[in-house]
C-alpha positions in Angstrom: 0.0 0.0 0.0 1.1 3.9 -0.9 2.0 6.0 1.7 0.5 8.8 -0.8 -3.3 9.8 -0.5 -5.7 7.6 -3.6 -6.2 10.0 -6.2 -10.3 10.7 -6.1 -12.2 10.2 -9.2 -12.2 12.9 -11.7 -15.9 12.5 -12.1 -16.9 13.4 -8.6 -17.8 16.2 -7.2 -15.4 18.0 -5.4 -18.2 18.8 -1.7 -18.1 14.8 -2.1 -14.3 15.0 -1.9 -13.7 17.4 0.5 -16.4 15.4 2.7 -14.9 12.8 2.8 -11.2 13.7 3.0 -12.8 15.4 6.1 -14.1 11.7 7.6 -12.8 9.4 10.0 -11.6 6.4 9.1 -14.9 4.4 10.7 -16.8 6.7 8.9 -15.4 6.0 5.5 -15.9 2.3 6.0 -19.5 3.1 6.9 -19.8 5.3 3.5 -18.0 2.3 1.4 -20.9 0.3 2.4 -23.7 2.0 2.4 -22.1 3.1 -1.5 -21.9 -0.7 -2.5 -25.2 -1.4 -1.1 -26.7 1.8 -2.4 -25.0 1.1 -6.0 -26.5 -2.6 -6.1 -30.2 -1.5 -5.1 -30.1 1.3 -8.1 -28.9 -1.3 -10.4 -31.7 -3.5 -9.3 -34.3 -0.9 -9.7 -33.0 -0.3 -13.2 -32.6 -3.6 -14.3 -36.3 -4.6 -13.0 -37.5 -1.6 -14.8 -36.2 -2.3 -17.9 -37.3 -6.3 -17.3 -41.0 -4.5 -16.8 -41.2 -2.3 -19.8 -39.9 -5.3 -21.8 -42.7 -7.6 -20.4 -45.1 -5.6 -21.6 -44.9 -6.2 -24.8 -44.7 -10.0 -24.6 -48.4 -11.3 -25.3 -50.7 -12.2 -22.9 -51.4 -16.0 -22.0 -55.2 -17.2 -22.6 -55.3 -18.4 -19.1 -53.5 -15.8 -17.2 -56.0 -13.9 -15.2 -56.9 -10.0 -15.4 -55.5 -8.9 -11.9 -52.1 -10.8 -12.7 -49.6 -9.3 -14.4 -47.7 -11.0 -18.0 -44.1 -11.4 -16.2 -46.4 -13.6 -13.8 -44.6 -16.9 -13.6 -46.3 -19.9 -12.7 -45.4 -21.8 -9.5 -45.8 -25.0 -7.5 -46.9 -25.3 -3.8 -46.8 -28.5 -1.7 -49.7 -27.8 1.3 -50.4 -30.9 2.9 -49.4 -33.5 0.6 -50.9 -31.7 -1.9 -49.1 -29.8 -4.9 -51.3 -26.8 -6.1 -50.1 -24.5 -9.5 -49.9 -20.7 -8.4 -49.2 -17.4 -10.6 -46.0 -15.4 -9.0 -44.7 -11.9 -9.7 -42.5 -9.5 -8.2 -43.9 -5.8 -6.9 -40.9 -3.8 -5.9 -39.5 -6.0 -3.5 -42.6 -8.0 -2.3 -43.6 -11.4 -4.1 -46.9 -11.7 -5.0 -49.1 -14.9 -5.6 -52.2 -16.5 -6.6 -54.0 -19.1 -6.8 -54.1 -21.2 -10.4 -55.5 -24.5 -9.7 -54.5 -28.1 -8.4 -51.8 -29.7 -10.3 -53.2 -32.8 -12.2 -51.1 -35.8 -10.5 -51.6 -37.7 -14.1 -48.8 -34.9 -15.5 
């Protein structure tokens, strides 16, 4: 490791700088992770948006339901020793399901 200072990056902005030259050394570990966690949430967001505006354009299945969405998925649930078929999607960061039908043990 350098004994010099890291050079900052040219692209940022020199309050950010000077803020955090200013910080402790606790304080910049607390700012490197909340950046990483920060950086990986926007580049969720963007990636589901862009998954969502894609989706809508893909047809719509005869069977899927009004109130569920086309990047619906469909899903199988064991309750009780008994498998049932349910239609899952993602809203922001809560799963959503429901309820298809009994899966046909014939299949």
């Amino acid at each position: 490791m350098s004994y010099e200072p890291p050079t900052p990056p040219a692209s940022l902005p020199t309050e950010i700088v000077t803020t955090l030259n200013e910080s402790t050394p606790e304080h910049l570990q607390d700012v490197a992770t909340y950046a990483e966690e920060l950086a990986e949430h926007k580049e969720r967001e963007a990636r589901l948006e862009e998954g969502a505006d894609q989706d809508e354009v893909k047809e719509r299945p005869d069977d899927l339901p009004d109130d569920v969405p086309t990047k619906a998925t469909i899903t199988i649930k064991e309750i009780n020793d008994n498998r049932y078929y349910y239609w899952q999607w993602r809203e922001g960061e809560k799963v959503t399901s429901k309820y298809k039908g009994p899966v046909n043990p014939d299949e």
